[in-house]
C-alpha positions in Angstrom: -6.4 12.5 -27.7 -9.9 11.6 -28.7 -12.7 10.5 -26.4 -15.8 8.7 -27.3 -17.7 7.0 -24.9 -15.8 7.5 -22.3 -13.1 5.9 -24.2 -10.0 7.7 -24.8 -8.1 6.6 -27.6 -4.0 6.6 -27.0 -0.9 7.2 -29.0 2.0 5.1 -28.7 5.3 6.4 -27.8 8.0 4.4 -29.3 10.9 3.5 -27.3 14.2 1.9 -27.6 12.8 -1.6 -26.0 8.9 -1.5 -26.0 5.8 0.4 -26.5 4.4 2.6 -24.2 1.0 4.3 -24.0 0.6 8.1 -22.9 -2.6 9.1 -21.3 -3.4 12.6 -19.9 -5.4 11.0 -17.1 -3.2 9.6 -13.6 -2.5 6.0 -13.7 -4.8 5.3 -11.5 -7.8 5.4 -13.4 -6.0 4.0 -16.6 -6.9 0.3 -17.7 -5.6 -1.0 -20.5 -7.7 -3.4 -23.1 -6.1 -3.4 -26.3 -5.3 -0.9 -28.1 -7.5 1.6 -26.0 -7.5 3.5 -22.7 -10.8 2.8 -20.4 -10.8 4.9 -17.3 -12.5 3.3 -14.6 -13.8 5.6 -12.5 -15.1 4.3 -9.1 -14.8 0.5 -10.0 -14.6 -1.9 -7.2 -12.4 -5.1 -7.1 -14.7 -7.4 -7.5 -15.9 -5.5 -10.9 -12.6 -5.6 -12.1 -12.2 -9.1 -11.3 -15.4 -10.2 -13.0 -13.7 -7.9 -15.7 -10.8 -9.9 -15.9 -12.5 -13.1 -16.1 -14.3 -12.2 -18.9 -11.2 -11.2 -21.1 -10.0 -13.2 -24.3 -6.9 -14.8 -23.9 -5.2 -12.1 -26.1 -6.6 -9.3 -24.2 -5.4 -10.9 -21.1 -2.1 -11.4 -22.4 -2.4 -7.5 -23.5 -3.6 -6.6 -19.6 -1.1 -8.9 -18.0 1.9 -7.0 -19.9 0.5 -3.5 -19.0 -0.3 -4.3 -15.2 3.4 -6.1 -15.0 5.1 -3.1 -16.6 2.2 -1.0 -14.6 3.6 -2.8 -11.0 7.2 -2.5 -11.6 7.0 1.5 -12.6 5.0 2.3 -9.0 7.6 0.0 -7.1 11.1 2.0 -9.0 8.7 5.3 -7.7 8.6 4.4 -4.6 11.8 3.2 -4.1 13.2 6.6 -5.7 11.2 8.4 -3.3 12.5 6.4 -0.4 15.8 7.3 -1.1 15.3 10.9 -1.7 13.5 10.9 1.7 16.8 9.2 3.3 15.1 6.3 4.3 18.0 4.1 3.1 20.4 6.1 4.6 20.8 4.1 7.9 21.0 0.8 6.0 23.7 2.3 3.9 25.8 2.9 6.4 25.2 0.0 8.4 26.1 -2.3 5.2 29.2 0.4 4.5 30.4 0.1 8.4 30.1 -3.7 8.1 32.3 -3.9 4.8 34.8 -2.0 6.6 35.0 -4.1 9.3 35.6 -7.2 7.3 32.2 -8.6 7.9 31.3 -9.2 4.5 31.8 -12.2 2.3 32.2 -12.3 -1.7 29.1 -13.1 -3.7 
């Protein structure tokens, strides 16, 4: 990976269904804009909003993708970690406990 101006430029990983973008830097200071990597830094909200606003459609399209696919990873992490931690378990065997009983109905 090549930086320039604090740019970094990415290679694509092809998958089975879509495109991904590796980056040796944590997601947390990855934004995407096109076909680049720009690593915020400290940025505050309201820079990244006035960021945002200032996109072409395309590149918002292009952002909107990568924070939606960006959103749903953290969320499958943190549920995978919840479960590893047990936090589940109760729920499980509430809902198991409950099916025995009878008390549940078909979908």
């Amino acid at each position: 990976m090549k930086y320039m101006h604090g740019v970094a430029r990415g290679k694509r990983a092809e998958s089975s269904k879509k495109m991904r973008w590796r980056s040796t830097r944590p997601r947390s200071q990855q934004l995407a804009s096109g076909d680049e990597f720009r690593y915020a830094g400290i940025v505050s909200i309201q820079e990244l909003e006035t960021a945002i606003t200032r996109l072409s459609k395309e590149e918002l399209a292009t952002f909107s993708r990568w924070f939606e696919e960006y959103t749903a990873d953290e969320w499958d992490r943190q549920i995978e970690a919840d479960i590893r931690a047990g936090r589940f378990d109760a729920a499980g065997k509430r809902a198991k406990a409950d099916y025995e009983a009878g008390r549940c109905t078909p979908l």
